[in-house]
N, C-alpha and C positions, 0 to 999 in steps of 0.2 A: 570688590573681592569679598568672597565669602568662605570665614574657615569653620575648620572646629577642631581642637584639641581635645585628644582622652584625656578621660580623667585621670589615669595613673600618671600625668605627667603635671601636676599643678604647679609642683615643686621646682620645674625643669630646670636648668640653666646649661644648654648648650655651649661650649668653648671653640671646639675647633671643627667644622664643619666645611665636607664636599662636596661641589657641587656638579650634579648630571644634568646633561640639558639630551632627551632622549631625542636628537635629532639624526639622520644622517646624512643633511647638508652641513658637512665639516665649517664652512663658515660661520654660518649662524648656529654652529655649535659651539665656535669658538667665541664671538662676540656676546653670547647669551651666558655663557658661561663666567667671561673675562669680565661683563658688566654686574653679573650678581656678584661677582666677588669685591669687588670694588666699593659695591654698597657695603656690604659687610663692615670691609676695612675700615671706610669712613667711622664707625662706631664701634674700631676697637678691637672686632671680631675677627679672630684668624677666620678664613677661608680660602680654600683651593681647587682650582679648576680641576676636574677631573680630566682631561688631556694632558695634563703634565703627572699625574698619578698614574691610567690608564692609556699609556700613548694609543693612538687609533690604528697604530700599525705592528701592534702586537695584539695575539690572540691568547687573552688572562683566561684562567678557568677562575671560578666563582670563588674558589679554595685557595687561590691566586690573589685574589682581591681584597680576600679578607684577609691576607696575612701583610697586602701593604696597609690596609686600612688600623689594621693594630699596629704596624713598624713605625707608622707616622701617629700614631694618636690622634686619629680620626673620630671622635664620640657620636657623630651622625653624619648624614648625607641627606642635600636636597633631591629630589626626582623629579625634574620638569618635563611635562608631557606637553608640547606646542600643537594644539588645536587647529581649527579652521583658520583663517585669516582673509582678511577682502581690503576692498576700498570700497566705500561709499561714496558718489557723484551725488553731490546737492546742490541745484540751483537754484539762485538769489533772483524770484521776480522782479519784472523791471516797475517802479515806482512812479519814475518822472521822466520824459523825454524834454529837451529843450533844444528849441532851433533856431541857430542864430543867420543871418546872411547878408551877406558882402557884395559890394558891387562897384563896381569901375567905369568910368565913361574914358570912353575912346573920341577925339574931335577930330577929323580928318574934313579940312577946308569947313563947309555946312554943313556936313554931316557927324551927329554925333552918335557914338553905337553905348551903351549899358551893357555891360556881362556883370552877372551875378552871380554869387555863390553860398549855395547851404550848407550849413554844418549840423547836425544832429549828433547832442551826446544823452546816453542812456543813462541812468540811476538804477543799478540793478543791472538783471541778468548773467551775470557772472556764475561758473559752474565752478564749484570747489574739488578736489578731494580729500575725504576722511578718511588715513588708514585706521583697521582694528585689526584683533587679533585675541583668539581666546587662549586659555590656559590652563592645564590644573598642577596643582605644585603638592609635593608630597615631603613631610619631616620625618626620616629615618631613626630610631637609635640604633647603634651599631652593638650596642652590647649585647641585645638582646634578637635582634631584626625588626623589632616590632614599629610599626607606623605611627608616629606622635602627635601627628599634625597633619590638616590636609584642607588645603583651600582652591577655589573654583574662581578664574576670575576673567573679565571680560575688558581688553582695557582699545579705547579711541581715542586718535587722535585730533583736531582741529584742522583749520585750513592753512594752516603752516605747517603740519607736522609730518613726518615721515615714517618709515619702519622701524629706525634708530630709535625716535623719540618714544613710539610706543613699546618698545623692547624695555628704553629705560624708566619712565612711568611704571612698567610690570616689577622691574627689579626694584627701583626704589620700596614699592609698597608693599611686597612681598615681606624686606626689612623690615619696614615698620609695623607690618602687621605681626610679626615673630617678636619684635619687643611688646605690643599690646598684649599679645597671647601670653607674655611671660615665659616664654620658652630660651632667649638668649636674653644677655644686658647690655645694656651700653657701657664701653671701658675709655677713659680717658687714655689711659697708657697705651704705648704704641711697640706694643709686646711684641702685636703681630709681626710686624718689619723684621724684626730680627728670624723669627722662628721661621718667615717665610723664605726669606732671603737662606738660611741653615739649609731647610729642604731641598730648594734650587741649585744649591750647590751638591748637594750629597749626589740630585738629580742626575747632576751630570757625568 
């Protein structure tokens, strides 16, 4: 991941932040969304999906947006733009072959018969898949409109890993990279829980 913060924001300290995942596969709007928020929380930081702010099945004018973004004390918003994505197929040449073989006698009166059998196992050869998936992720302040932050990032997975995993790899480090920047802080208190929980309920 690669960001950079303006300069007029050295000071920053972000509190309650939304998040957009600018997709329109509603699912993986909703898991991109529900997982950056999650990171957040782990460190204290309110954040909230922008699906439960912006339902998907209402049509908000901008002038609409900003007046829930002020009703709730929104101070920013994330803007994730989900890029290309693939799988990578990589295969593991074969190293070592070993051959082992077995053999049986059969005696029928004088006659004996030998059947035998080979096994060959390989070392190697084995084809993996590596998901990736790019990303670029944008820091909002709301008070102003102006863009605080802005990182480019590229994230793969291993030969165990899935879409899940690299979704959550992005969201983790997204956080961590917003605390390096100095832009939000880590809170022991767990403020959030209640203010989120208030929302959800007004929500309803």
């Amino acid at each position: 991941m690669t960001s950079f913060k303006d300069p007029d924001y050295q000071k920053a300290d972000f509190k309650r932040i939304l998040i957009i995942a600018n997709t329109s596969d509603l699912e993986k709007r909703q898991k991109l969304e529900t997982k950056m928020v999650e990171e957040f929380n782990e460190i204290g930081v309110f954040a909230l999906e922008s699906y439960n702010l912006f339902p998907p099945t209402r049509e908000l004018l901008a002038q609409d947006k900003i007046e829930l973004l002020n009703q709730n004390g929104i101070d920013s918003f994330i803007s994730i733009d989900v890029g290309e994505s693939g799988i990578n197929k990589v295969t593991v040449p074969v190293t070592r072959t070993t051959t082992k073989t077995k053999g049986d006698v059969s005696v029928y009166g004088n006659t004996a018969k030998f059947k035998e059998k080979s096994t060959t196992t390989y070392q190697g050869g084995q084809t993996y898949s590596k998901p990736w998936a790019d990303y670029e992720t944008s820091l909002y302040d709301v008070t102003n409109g102006r863009m605080a932050w802005i990182a480019s990032s590229h994230t793969g997975g291993n030969a165990y890993a899935n879409f899940n995993t690299v979704m959550n790899s992005y969201c983790s480090e997204v956080v961590e990279k917003l605390v390096e920047d100095k832009l939000v802080k880590k809170n022991n208190s767990k403020y959030w829980l209640v203010e989120r929980k208030k929302f959800l309920e007004f929500a309803k």
